[in-house]
C-alpha positions in Angstrom: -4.0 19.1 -25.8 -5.4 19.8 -22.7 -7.9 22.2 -23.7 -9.3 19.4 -26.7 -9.6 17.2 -23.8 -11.5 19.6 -21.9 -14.2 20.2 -25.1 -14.3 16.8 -25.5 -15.5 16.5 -21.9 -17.8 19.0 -21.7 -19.5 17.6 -25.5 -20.4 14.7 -23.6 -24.5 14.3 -22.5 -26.7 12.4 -20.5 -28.7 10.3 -23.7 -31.6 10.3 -21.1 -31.6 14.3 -19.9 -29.2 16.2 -22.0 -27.1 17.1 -19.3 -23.5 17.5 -19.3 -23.3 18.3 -15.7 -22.0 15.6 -13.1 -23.5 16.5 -9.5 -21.7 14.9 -7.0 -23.5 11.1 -6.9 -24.6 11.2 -10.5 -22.1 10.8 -12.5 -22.2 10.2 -16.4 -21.0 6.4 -17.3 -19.3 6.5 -20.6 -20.6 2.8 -22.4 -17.9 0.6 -23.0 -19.4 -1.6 -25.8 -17.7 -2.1 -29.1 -18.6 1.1 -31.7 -20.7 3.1 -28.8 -20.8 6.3 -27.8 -23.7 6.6 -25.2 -23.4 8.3 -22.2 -26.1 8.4 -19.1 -26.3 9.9 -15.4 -26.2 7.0 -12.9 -29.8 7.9 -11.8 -30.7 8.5 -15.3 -30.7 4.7 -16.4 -33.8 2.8 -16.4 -32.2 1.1 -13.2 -30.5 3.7 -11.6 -27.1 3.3 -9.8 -26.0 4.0 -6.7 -22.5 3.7 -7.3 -20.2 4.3 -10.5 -19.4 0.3 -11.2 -15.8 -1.1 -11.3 -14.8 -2.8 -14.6 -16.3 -2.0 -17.9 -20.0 -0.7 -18.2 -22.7 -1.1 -21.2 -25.3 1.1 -21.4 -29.4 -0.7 -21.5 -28.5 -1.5 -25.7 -25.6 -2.9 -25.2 -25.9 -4.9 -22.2 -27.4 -8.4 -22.9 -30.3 -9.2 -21.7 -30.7 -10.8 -18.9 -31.2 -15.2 -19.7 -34.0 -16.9 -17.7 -33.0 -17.7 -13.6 -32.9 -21.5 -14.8 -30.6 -21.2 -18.1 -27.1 -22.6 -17.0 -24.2 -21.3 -18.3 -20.8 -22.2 -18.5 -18.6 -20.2 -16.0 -15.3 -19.5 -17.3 -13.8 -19.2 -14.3 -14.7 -22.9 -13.6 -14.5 -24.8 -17.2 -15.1 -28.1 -15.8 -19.0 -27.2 -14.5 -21.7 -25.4 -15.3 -22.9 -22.8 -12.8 -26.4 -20.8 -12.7 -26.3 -17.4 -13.3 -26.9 -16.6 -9.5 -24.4 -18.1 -8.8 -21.5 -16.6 -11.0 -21.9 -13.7 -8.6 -21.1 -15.2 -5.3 -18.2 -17.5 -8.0 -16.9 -13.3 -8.6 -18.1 -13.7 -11.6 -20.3 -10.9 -12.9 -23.3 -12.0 -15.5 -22.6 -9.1 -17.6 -19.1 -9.4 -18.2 -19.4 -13.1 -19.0 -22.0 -11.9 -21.7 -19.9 -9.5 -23.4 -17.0 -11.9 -23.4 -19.5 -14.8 -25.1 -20.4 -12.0 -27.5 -17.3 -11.1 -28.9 -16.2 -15.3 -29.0 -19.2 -15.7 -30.9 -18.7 -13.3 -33.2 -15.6 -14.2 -34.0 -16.7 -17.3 -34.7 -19.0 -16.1 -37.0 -16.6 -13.9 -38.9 -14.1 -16.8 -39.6 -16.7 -18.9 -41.5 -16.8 -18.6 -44.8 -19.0 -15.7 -46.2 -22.4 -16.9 -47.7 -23.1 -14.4 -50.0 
């Protein structure tokens, strides 16, 4: 078992590079989003990271992108108002995660009504 996990490991490559090698401050983020199997450097990604992120990560396709400054959204945290995007931050609320969480209500949503075809 051990030795599966250890091919597994090493079978896993930068998207960006190639690389399977993890330098100390570059470590490859394994994407978290439903069905995906990407895998980048932290300095390989368009933005780069300086630190490996806490939580679930989604690599450039999967991650959302990024609603206008002035779109307000509705925080979960806070169901009785509406906070700008900016501010779901400093609320401990990270953008991103919000997103994904939308995502997946949506398409459940979408998936429960009946089929058109």
């Amino acid at each position: 078992a051990a030795a599966a996990a250890a091919a597994a490991a090493a079978a896993i490559k930068c998207k960006t590079c190639g690389s399977g090698e993890e330098p100390e401050g570059n470590a490859i983020l394994l994407c978290d989003g439903f069905g995906c199997t990407s895998a980048f450097h932290q300095r390989c990604l368009p933005t780069p990271l300086e630190e490996v992120p806490d939580g679930d990560w989604l690599c450039p396709k999967c991650a959302p992108e990024a609603p206008p400054a002035d779109l307000v959204m509705p925080s979960p945290v806070s169901k009785d108002r509406a906070l700008r995007r900016e501010l779901q931050v400093v609320d401990g609320l990270r953008p991103a995660d919000w997103a994904a969480e939308e995502a997946q209500r949506l398409e459940a949503q979408r998936r429960a009504l009946p089929d058109r075809a």
